[in-house]
MIKOLTI-247595 format. One line per field, with one value per residue: residue number from 0; residue in three letters; x, y, z of N, C-alpha, C, O in turn. Coordinates in nm, 3 decimals. Last residue first. Layout:
// residues N
nr <- c(NUM; ...)
rest <- c(ALA; ...)
nc1 <- c(X; ...)
nc2 <- c(Y; ...)
nc3 <- c(Z; ...)
cac1 <- c(X; ...)
cac2 <- c(Y; ...)
cac3 <- c(Z; ...)
cc1 <- c(X; ...)
cc2 <- c(Y; ...)
cc3 <- c(Z; ...)
oc1 <- c(X; ...)
oc2 <- c(Y; ...)
oc3 <- c(Z; ...)
END
This chain:
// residues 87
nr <- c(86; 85; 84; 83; 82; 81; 80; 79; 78; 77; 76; 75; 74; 73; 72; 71; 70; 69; 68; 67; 66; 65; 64; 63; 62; 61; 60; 59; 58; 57; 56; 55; 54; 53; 52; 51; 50; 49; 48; 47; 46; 45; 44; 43; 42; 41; 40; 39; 38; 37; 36; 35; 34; 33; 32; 31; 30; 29; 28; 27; 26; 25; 24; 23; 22; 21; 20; 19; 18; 17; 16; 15; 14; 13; 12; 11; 10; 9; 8; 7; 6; 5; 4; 3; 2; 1; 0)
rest <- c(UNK; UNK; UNK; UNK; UNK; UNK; UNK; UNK; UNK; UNK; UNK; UNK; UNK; UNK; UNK; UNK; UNK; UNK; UNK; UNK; UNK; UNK; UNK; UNK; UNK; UNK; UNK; UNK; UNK; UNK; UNK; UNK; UNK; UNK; UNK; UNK; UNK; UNK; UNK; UNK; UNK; UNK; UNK; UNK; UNK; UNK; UNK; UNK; UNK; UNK; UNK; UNK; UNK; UNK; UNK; UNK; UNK; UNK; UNK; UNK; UNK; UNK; UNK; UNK; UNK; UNK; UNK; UNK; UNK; UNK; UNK; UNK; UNK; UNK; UNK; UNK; UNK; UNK; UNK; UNK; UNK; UNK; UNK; UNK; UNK; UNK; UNK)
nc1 <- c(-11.956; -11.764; -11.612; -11.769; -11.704; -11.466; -11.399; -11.608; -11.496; -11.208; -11.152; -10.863; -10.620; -10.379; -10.290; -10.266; -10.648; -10.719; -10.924; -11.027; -11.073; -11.290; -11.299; -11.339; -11.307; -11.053; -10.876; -10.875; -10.777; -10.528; -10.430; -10.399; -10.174; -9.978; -10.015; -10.128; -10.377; -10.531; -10.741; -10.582; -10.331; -10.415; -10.515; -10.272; -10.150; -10.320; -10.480; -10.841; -11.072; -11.262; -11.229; -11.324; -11.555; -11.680; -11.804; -12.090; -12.209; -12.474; -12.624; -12.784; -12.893; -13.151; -13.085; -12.904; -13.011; -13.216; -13.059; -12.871; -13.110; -13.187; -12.996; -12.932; -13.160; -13.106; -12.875; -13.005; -13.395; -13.615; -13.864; -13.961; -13.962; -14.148; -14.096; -14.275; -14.248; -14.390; -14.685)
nc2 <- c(-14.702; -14.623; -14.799; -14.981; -14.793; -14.837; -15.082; -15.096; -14.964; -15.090; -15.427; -15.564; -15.846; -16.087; -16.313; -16.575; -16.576; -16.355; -16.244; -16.012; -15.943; -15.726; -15.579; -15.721; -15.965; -16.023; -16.049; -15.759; -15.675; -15.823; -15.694; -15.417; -15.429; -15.514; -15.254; -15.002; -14.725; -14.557; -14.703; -14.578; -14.731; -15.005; -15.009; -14.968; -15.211; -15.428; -15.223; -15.207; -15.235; -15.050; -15.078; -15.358; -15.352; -14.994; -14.746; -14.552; -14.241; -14.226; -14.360; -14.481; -14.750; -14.760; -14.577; -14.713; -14.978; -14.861; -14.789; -14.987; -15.118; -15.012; -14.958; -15.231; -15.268; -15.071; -15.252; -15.465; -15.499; -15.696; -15.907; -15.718; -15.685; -15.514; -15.373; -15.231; -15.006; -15.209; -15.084)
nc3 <- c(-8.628; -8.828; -8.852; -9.038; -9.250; -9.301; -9.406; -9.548; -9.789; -9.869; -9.757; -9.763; -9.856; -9.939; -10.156; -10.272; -10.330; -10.159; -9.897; -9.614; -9.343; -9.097; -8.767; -8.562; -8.436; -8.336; -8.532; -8.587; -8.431; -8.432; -8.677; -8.572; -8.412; -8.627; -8.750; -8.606; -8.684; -8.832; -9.042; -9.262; -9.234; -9.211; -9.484; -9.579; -9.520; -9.659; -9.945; -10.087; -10.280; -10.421; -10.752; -10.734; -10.648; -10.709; -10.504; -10.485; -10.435; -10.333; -10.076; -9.914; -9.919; -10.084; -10.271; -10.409; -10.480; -10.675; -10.874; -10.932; -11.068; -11.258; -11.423; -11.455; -11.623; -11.830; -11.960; -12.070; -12.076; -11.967; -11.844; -11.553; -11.203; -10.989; -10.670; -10.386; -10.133; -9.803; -9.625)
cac1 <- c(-11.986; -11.846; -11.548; -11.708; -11.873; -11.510; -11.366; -11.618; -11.618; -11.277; -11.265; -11.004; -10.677; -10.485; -10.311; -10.196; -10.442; -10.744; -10.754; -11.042; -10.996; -11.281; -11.263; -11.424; -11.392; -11.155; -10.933; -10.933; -10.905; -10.609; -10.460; -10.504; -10.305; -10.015; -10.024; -10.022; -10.293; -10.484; -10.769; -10.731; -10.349; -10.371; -10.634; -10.333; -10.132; -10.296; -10.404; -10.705; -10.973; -11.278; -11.159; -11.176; -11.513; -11.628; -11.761; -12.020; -12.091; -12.448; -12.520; -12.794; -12.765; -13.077; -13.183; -12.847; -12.878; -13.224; -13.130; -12.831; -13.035; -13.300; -13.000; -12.788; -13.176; -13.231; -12.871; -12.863; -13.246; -13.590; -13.771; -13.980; -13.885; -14.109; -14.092; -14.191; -14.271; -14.290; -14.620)
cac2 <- c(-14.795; -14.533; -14.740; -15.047; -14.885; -14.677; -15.065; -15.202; -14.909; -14.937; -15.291; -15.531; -15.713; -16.037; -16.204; -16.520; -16.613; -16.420; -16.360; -16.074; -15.923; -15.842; -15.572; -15.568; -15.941; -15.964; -16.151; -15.864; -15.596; -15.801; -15.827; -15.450; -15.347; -15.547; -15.382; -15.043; -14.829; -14.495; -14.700; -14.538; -14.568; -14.940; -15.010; -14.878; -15.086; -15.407; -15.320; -15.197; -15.286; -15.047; -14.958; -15.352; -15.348; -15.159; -14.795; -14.643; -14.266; -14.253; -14.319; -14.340; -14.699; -14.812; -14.547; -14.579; -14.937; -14.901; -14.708; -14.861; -15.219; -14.985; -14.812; -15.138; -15.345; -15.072; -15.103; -15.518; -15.478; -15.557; -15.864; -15.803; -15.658; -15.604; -15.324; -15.344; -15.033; -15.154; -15.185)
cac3 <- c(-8.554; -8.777; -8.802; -8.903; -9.216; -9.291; -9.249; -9.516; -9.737; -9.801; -9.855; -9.701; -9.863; -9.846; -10.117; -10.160; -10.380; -10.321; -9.961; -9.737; -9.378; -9.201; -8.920; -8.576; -8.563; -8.225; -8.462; -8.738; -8.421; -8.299; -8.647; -8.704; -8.372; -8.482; -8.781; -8.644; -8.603; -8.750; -8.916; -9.297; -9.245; -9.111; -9.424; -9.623; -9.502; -9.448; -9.863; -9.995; -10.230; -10.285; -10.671; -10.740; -10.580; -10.729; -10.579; -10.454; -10.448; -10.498; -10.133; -9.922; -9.864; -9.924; -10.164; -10.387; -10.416; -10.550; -10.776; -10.892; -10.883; -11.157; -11.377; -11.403; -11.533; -11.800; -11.882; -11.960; -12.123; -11.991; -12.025; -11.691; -11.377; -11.072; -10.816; -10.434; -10.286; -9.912; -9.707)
cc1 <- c(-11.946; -11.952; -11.674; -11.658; -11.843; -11.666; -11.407; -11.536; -11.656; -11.358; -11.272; -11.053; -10.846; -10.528; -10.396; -10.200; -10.393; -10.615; -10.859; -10.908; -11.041; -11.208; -11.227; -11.396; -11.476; -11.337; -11.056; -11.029; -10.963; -10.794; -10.519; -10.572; -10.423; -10.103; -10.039; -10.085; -10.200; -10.409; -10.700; -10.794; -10.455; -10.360; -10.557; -10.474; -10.183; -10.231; -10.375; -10.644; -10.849; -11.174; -11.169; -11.149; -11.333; -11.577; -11.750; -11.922; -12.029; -12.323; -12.497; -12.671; -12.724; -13.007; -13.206; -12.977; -12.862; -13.148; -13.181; -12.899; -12.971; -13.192; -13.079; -12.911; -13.071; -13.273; -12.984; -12.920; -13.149; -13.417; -13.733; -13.928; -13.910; -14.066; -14.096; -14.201; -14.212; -14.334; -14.513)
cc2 <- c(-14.757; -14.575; -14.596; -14.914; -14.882; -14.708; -14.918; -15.155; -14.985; -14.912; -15.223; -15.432; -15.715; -15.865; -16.160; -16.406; -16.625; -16.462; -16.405; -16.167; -16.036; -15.814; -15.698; -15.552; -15.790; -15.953; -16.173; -15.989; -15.731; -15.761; -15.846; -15.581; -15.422; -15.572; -15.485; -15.181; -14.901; -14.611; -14.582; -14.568; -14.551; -14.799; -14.945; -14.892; -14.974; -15.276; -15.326; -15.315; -15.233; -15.143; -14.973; -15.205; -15.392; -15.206; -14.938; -14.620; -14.392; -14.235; -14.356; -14.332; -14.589; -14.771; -14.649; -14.572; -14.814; -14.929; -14.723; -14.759; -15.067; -15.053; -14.841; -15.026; -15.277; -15.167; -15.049; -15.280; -15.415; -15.548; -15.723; -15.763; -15.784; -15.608; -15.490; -15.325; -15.170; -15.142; -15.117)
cc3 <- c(-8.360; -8.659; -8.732; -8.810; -9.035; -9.199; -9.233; -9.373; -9.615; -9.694; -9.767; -9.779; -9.776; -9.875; -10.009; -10.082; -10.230; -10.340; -10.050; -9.835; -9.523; -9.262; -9.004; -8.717; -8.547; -8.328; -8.382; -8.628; -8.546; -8.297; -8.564; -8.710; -8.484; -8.408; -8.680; -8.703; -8.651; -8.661; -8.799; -9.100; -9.225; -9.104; -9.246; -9.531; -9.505; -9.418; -9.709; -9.906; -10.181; -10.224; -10.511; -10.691; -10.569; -10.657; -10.587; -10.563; -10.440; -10.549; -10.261; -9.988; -9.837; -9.868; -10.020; -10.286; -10.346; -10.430; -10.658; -10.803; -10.858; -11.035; -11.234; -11.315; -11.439; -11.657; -11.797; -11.879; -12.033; -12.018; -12.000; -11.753; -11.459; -11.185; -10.895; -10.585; -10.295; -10.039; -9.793)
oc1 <- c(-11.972; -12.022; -11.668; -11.667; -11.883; -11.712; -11.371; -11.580; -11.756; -11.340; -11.308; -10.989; -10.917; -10.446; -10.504; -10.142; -10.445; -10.508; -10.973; -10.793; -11.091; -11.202; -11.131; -11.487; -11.593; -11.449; -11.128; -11.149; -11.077; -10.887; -10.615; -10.691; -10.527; -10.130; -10.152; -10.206; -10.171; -10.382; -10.765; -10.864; -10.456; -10.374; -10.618; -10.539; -10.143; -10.248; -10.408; -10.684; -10.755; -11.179; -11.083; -11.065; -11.257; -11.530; -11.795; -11.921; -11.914; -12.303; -12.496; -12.594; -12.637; -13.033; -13.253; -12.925; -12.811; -13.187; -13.194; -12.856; -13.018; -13.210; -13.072; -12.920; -13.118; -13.379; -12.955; -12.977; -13.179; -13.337; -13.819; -13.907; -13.888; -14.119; -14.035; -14.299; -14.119; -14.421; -14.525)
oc2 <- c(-14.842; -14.490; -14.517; -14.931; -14.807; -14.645; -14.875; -15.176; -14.935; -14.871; -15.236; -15.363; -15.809; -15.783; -16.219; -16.387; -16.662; -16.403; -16.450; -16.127; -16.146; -15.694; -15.766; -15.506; -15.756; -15.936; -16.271; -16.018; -15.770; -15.789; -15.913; -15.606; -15.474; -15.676; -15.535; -15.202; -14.865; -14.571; -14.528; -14.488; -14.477; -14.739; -14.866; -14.790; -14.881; -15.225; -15.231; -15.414; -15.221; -15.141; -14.908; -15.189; -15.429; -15.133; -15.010; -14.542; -14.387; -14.216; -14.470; -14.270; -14.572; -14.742; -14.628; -14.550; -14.809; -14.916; -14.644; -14.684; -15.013; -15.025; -14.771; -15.011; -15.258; -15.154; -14.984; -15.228; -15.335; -15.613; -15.635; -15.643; -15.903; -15.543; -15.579; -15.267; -15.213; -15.215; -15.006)
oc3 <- c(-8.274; -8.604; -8.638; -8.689; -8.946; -9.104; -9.124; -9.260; -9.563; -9.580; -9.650; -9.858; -9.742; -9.917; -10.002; -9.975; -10.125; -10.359; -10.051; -9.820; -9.495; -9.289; -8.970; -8.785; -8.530; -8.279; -8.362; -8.623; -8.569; -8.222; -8.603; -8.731; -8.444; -8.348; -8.671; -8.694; -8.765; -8.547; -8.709; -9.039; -9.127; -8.997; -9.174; -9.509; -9.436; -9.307; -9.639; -9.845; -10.259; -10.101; -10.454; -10.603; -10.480; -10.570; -10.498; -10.658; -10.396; -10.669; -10.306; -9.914; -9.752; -9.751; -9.908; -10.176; -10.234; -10.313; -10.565; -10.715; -10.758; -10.917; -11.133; -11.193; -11.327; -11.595; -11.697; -11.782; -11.944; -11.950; -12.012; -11.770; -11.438; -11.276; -10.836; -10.631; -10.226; -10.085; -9.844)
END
């Protein structure tokens, strides 16, 4: 059976440290970030893939990579096409 943990009344940091930890032992990693630092642009996610734009849309459509819109804007997370890429 899994640990399972339960939280009672417990204060804003005290609640950060335990999802952090548990975060960090799912994922194995105590390097996240936000997910304003994990936003990139079609360019920058085309540097990070190695393809053109072109290429990017194709792989978006094909749904190897998710593409995210706030506004007008479009962007993808880091961790999100690094994830995909190790795939």
């Amino acid at each position: 059976m899994e640990n399972t943990r339960v939280l009672i009344a417990t204060d804003e940091k005290t609640l950060k440290d335990v999802l952090n930890e548990m975060f960090e032992k799912k994922t194995g990693s105590e390097n996240h970030l936000s997910i304003e630092e994990d936003k990139i642009s079609k360019t920058q996610a085309c540097k990070l893939i190695g393809c053109t734009p072109p290429t990017l849309d194709k792989l978006i459509k094909q749904g190897k990579f998710k593409q995210y819109s706030l506004a007008s804007r479009r962007y993808f997370l880091r961790s999100e096409i690094i994830e995909a890429l190790r795939k």
